[in-house]
mmCIF file of the C-alpha atoms, coordinates in Angstrom:
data_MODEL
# 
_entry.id   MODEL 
# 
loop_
_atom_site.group_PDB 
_atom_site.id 
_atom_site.type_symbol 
_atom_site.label_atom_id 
_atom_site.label_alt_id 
_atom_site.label_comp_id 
_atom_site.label_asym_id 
_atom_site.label_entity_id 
_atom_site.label_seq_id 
_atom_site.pdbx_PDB_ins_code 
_atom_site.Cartn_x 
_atom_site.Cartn_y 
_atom_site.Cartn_z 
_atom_site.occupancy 
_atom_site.B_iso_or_equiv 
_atom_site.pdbx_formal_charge 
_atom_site.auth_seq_id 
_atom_site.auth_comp_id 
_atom_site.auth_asym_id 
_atom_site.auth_atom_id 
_atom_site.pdbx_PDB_model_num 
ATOM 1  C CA . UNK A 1 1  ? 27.051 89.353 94.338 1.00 0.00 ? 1  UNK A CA 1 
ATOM 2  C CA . UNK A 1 2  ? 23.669 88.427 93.305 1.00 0.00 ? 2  UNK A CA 1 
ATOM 3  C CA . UNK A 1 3  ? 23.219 90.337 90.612 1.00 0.00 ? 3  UNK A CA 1 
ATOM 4  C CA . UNK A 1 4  ? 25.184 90.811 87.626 1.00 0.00 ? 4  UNK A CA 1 
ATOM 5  C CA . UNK A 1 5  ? 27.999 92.871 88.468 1.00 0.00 ? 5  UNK A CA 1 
ATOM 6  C CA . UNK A 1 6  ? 28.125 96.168 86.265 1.00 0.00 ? 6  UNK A CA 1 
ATOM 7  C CA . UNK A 1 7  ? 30.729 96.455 83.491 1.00 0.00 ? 7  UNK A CA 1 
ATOM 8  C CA . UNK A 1 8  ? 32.267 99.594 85.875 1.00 0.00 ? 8  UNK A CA 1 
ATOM 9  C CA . UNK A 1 9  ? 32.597 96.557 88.447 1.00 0.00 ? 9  UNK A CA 1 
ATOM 10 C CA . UNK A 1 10 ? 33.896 94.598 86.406 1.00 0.00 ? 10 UNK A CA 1 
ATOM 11 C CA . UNK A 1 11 ? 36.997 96.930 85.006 1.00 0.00 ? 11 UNK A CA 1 
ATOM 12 C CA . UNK A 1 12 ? 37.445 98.093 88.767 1.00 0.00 ? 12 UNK A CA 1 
ATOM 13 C CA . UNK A 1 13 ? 38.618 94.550 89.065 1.00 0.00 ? 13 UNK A CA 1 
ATOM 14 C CA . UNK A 1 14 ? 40.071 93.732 85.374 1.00 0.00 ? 14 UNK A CA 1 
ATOM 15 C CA . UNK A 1 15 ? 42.115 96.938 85.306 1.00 0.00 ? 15 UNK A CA 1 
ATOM 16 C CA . UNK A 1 16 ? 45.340 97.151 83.720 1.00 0.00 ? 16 UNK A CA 1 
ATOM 17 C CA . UNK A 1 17 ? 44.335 93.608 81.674 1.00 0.00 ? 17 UNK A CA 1 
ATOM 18 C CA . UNK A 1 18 ? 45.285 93.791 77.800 1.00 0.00 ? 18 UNK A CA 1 
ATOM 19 C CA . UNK A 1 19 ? 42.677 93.244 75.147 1.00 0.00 ? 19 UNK A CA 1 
ATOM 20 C CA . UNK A 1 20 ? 42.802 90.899 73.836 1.00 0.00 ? 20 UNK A CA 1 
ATOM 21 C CA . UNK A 1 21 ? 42.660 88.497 76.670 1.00 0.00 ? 21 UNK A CA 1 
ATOM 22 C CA . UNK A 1 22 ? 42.335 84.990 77.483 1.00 0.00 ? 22 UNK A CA 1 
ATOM 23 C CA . UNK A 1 23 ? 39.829 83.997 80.033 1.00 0.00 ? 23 UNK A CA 1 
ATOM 24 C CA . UNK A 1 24 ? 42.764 83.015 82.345 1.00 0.00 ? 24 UNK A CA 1 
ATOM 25 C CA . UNK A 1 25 ? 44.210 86.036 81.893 1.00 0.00 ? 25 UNK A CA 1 
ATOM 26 C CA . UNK A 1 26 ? 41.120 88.200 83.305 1.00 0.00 ? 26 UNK A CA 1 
ATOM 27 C CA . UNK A 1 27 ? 40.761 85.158 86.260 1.00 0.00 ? 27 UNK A CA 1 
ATOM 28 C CA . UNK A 1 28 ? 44.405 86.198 86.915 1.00 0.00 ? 28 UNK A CA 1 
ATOM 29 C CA . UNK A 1 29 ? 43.673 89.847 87.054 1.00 0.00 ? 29 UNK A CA 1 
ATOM 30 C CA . UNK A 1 30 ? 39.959 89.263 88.719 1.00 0.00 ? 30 UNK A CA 1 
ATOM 31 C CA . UNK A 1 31 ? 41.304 87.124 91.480 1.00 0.00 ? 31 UNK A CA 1 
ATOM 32 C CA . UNK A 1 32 ? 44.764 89.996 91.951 1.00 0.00 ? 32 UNK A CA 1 
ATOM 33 C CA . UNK A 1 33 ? 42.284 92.766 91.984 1.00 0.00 ? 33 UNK A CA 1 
ATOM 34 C CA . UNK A 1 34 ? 40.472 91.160 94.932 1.00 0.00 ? 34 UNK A CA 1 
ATOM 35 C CA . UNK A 1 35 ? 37.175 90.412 92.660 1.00 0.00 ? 35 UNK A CA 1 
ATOM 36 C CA . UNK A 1 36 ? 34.474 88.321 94.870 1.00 0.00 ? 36 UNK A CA 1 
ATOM 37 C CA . UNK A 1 37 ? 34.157 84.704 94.364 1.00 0.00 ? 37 UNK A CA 1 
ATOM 38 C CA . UNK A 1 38 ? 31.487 84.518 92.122 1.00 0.00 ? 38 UNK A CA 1 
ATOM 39 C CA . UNK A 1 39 ? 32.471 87.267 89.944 1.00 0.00 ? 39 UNK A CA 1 
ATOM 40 C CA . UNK A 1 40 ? 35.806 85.321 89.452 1.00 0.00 ? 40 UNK A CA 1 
ATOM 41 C CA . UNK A 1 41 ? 33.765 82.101 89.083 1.00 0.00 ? 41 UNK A CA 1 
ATOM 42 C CA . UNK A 1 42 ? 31.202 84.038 86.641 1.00 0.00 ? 42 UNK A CA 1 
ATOM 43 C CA . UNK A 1 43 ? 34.585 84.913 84.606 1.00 0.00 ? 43 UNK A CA 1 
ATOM 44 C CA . UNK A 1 44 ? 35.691 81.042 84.667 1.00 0.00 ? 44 UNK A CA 1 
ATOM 45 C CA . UNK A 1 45 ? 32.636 80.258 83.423 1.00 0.00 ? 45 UNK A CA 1 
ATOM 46 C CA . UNK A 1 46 ? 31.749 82.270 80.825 1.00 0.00 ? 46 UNK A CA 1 
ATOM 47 C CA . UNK A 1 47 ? 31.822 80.293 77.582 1.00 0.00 ? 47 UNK A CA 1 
ATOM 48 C CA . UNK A 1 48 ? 34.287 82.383 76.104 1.00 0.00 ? 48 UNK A CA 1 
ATOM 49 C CA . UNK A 1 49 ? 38.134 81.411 75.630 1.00 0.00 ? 49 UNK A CA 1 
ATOM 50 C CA . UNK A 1 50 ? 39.493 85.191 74.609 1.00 0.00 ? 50 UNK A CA 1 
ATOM 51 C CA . UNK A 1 51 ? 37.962 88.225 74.546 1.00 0.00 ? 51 UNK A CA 1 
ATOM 52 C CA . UNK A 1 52 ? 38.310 91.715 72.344 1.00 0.00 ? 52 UNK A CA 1 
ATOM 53 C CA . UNK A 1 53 ? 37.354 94.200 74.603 1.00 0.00 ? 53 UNK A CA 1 
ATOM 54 C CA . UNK A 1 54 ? 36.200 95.025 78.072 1.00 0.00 ? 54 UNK A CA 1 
ATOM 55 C CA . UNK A 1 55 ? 32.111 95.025 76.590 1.00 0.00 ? 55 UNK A CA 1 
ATOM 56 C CA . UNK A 1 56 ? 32.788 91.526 75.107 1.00 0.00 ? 56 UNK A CA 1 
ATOM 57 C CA . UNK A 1 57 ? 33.574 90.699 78.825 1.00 0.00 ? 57 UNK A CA 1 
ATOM 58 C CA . UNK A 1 58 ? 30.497 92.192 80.323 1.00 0.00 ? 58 UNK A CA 1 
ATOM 59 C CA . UNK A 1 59 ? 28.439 90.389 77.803 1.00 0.00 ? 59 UNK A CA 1 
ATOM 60 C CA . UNK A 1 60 ? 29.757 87.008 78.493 1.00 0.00 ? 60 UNK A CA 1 
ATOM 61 C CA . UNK A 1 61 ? 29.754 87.366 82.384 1.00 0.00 ? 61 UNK A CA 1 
ATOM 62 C CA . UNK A 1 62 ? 25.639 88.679 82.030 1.00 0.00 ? 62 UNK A CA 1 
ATOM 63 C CA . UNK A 1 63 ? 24.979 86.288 79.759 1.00 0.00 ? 63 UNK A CA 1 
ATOM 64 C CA . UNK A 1 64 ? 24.153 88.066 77.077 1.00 0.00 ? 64 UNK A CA 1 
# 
């Protein structure tokens, strides 16, 4: 995935997770839902240790 995957890409591999989450909760759930490599290494390294919501997720995996 060279681009930054979309936050519908992102639940379509994060679903059923709990906010809020820890980040090795959504690796968990990324790397059970089948998630590519670098979207579950985009997740790993993130920056953030827990997040609130799905959005806070996409924000943290684009960067912004």
């Amino acid at each position: 995935m060279s681009d930054d995957p979309t936050p519908v890409e992102l639940q379509k591999y994060l679903g059923g997770v709990d906010y809020p989450a820890s980040r090795e909760d959504l690796v968990a759930a990324a790397r059970r839902g089948g998630a590519p490599d670098d979207l579950v290494a985009a997740l790993e390294n993130s920056g953030s240790d827990s997040f609130d919501s799905p959005t806070d997720v996409s924000q943290a995996v684009a960067g912004g």
